[in-house]
C-alpha positions in Angstrom: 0.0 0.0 0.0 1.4 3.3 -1.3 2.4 6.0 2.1 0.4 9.0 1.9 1.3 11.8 4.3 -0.5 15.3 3.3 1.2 18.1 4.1 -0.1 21.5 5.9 -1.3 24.3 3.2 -2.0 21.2 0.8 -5.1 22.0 -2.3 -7.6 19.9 -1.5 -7.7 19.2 -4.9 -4.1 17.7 -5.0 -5.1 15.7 -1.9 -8.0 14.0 -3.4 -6.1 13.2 -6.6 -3.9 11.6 -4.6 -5.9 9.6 -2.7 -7.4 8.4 -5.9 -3.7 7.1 -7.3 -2.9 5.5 -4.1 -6.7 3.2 -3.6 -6.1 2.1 -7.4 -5.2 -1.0 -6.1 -8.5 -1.5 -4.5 -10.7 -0.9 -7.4 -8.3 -3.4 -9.1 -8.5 -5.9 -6.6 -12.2 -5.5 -6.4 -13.2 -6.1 -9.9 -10.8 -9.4 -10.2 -12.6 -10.8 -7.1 -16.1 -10.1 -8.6 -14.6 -11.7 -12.0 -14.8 -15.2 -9.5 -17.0 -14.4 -7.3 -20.5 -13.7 -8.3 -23.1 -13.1 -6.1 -21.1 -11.8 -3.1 -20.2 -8.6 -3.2 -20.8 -8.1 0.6 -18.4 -10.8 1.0 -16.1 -9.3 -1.1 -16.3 -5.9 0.6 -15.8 -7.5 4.1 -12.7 -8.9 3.2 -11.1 -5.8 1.4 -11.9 -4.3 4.8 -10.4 -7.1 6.4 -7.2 -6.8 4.3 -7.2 -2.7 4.9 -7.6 -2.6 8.2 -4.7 -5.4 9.2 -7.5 -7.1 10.9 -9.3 -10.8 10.6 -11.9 -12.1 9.0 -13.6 -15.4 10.0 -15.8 -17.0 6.9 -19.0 -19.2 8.4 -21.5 -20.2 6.4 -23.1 -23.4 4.7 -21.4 -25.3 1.7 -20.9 -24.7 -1.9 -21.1 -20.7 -0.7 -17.5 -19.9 -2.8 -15.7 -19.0 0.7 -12.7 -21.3 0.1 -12.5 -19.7 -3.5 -12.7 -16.2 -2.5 -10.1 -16.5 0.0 -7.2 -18.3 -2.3 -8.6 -15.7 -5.2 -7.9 -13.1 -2.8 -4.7 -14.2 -1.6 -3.9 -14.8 -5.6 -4.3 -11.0 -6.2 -2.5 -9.7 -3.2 0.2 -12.3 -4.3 0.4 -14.0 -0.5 0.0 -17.7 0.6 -3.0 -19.0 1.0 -3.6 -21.7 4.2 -6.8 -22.9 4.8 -7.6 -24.3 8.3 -10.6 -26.6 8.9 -12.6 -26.8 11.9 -15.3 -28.8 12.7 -17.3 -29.9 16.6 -15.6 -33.2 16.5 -11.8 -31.7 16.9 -13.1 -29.7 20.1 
């Protein structure tokens, strides 16, 4: 993620083109996820938030849902490793 620090006396102008050029990367990463994943774009927005805000994200829901596949598409476009870990009552 590009470092953006504005300065004091800045044109608001030249700020906000900024901050366009530096969340490219989120549009771009955006529409490649919605080029796999169809149907969830509320998923998709929780885990660009997720992946902004340093944070976690825990995926829950019934099968054949496309989590698995968003995650590893993520991780594809943010060119990281992808791990799965699975969890189910019986390994309590």
């Amino acid at each position: 993620m590009p470092d953006f620090n504005p300065k004091y006396g800045q044109d608001i102008k030249e700020i906000n083109e900024k901050v366009k050029e530096s969340s490219l990367f989120v549009q771009q990463i955006n529409k490649e996820l919605s080029k796999v994943i169809v149907g969830q774009k509320y998923m998709i927005d929780r885990l660009l938030v997720a992946l902004l805000a340093n944070g976690h994200i825990l995926i829950e829901g019934v099968p054949g849902l496309a989590k698995t596949l968003a995650v590893k598409t993520l991780a594809k476009c943010v060119q990281t490793k992808f791990q799965r870990i699975q969890f189910t009552p019986d390994l309590l």
